[in-house]
Structures are given as C-alpha cells and as structure tokens.
C-alpha positions in Angstrom: 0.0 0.0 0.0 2.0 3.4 -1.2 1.0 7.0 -1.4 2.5 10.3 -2.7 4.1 12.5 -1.2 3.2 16.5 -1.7 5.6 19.0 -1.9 4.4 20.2 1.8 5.4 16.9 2.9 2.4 15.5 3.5 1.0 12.1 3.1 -3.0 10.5 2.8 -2.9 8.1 5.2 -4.3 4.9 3.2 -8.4 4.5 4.9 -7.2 0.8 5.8 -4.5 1.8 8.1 -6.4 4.8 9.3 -9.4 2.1 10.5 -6.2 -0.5 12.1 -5.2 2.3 14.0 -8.7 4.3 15.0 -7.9 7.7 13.9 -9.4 10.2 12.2 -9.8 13.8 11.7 -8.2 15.6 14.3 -6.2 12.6 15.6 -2.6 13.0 16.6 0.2 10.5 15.5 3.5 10.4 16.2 6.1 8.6 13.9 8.9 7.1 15.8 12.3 5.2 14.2 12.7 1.6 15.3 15.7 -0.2 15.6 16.4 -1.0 12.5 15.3 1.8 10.4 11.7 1.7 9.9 9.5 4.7 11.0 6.0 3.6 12.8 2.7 6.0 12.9 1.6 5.3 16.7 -1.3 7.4 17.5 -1.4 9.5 20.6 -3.8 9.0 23.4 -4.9 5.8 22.8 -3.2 3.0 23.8 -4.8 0.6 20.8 -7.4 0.8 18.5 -10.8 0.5 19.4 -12.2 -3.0 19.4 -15.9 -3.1 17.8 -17.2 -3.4 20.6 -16.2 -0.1 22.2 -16.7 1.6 18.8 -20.8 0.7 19.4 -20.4 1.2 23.2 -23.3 4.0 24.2 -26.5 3.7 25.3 -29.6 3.0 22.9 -31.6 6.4 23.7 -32.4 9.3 26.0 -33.8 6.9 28.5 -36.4 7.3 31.5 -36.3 10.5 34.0 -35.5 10.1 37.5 -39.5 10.7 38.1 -40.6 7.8 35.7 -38.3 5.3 37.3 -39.6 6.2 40.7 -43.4 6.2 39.7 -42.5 2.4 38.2 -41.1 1.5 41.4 -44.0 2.8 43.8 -47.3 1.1 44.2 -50.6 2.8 44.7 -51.7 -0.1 47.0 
C-alpha cells in the first residue's frame, strides 16, 4: 500500500490503516524510528485501536427520567 508525497510533505494516510489504528480527523500521531530503520505511525492518546465493541459502546436512547423510574417502582396499593 503506497502513497504520494506533496511537496508540503504531507501524506494521505491509506483508509485501511487509518481504520487499524482508529484515527481520524483531528487525531494526533506520532512517527517514531525503530531499531532498524523503519519509521512507525503510533497514535497519541490511545493506547490501541478500538475493538468493535467499544466503537458501538453507548446507550440506545435518552432513556427514562428520574420521576418515571420512581413512579414504576412505587405502588398505589
């Protein structure tokens, strides 16, 4: 998998590796040089990429009120 390079310097990172490692706009990388030679993209702030899981990880709505939970829980007997 290649790309260009621009004459800023800058690179499209390919959508495959962007999806590996979970970033996206407004993520910050940082490219360190291993031992023997090769530079690696690591993202910042996140220690690995999101499993799917976490990337669906929420809750399903606005949910009941405080009041509606309590009026389910007491009966009018």
């Amino acid at each position: 998998m290649g790309t260009t390079v621009t004459s800023k310097g800058q690179v499209t990172i390919p959508k495959a590796v962007r999806d590996f490692l979970g970033i996206g706009p407004g993520s910050k990388v940082e490219f360190r040089r291993a031992g023997d030679g090769k530079v690696i993209v690591v993202p910042l702030g996140k220690s690995r990429p999101a499993s799917r899981f976490e990337q669906l990880r929420g809750h399903a709505g606005a949910g009941m009120t405080t009041d509606e939970i309590m009026a389910l829980t007491r009966s009018d007997d």
